[in-house]
N, C-alpha and C positions, 0 to 999 in steps of 0.2 A: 762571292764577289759583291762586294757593294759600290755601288754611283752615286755620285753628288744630288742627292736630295733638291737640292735649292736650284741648280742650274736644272734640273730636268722640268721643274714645278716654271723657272722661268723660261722655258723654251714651248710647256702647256703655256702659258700663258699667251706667249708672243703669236703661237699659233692660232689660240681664240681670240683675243684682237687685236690681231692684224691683221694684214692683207700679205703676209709673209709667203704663204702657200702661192698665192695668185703671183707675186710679183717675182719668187724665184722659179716659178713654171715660163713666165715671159722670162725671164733672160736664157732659162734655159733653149725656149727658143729663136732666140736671137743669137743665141753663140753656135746651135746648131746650123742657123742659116747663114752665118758669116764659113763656115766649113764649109757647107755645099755651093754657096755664089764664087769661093776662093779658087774650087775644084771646078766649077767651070772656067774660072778666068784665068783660070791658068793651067790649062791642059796638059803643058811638060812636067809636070810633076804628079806626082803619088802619091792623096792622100791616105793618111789613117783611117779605118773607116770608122770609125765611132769617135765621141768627145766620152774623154774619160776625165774622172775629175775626183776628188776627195767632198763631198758632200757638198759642205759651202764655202768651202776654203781655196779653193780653185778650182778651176775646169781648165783643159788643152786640148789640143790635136796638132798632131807632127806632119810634117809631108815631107818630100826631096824627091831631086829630080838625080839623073843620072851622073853626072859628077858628081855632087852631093857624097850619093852613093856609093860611088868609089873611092872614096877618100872616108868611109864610114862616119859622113854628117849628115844632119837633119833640122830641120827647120822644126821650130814649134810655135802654134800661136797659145798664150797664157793669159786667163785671166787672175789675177789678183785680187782675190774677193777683198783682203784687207785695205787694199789703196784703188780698190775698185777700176782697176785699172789693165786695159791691155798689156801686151810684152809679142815682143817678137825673139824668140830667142834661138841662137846655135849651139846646136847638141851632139855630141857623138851621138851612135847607135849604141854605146857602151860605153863606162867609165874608162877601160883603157883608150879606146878611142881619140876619148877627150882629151884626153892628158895627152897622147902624142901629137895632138893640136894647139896647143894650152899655149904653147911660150911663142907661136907665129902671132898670136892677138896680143902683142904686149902694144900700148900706146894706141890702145884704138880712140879712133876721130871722134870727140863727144856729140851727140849725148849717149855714144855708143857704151854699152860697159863692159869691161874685160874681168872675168870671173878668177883669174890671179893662175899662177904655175900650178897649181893642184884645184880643178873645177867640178865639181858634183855632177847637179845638174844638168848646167850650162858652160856654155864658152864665152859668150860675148850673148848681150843683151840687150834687146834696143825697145823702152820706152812708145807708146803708141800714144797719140793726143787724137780723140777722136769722141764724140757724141755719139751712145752707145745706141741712142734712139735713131739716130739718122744713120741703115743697115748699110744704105751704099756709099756714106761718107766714111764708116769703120771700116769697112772692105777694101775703102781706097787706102786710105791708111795704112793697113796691115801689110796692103800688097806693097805701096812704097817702104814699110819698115823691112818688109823680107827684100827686096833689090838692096837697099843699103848693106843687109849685111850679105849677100852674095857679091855684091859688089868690092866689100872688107874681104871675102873669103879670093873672090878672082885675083887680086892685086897680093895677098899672103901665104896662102896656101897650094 
């Protein structure tokens, strides 16, 4: 098996100067402590207990509360290492799941997004504008993106 020679030598590099190592250790804890202030503030729900994530391509954690639950969805907070960016998203617990939810989210209220009749990941997707430095301004945030879409889910599903 071989690896890209050039990208490895530029990811040594990025490592010895930069501050790469330091600055993806702080988000990593800042995304952990956006999970555990969300799980206090919000006691009806269940979260994941770990932030799982693909390297630096993303990080999440899912929660849901008991309708949710019954209707096999779930709440996920995402971040978006490429557009550096939160997401509030609705999930089945499974790809069937999704798909028997898929077509009640047609025409959601923007800047909501609807993940179309056949959904992967997601179902509907909501956008977080928040300053990742300011924990309890992201927090607020994230909590008001997750009402919005329980809010989308109580009035369609």
């Amino acid at each position: 098996m071989r690896f890209d020679a050039a990208l490895l030598e530029e990811y040594r590099s990025l490592l010895q100067t930069t501050g790469l190592q330091r600055a993806y250790g702080e988000f990593v804890g800042m995304f952990r402590w956006l999970r555990a202030e969300l799980e206090r503030q919000m006691p009806d729900f269940r979260f994941q207990s770990a932030v799982s994530g693909s390297a630096v391509d993303y990080a999440c954690f899912t929660f849901t509360d008991e309708a949710l639950r019954q209707k096999g969805l779930k709440l996920a907070v995402v971040f978006d290492a490429a557009g550096f960016q939160l997401e509030v998203w609705l999930c089945g617990v499974n790809r069937p799941a999704g798909r028997r939810w898929a077509g009640a989210l047609k025409d959601c209220p923007p800047p909501i997004q609807w993940a179309g009749e056949h959904p992967a990941d997601w179902l509907a997707r909501l956008p977080v504008q928040a300053d990742l430095a300011d924990g309890d301004a992201a927090a607020a945030a994230v909590k008001e993106a997750a009402r919005q879409l329980l809010d989308l889910c109580a009035r369609r599903l």
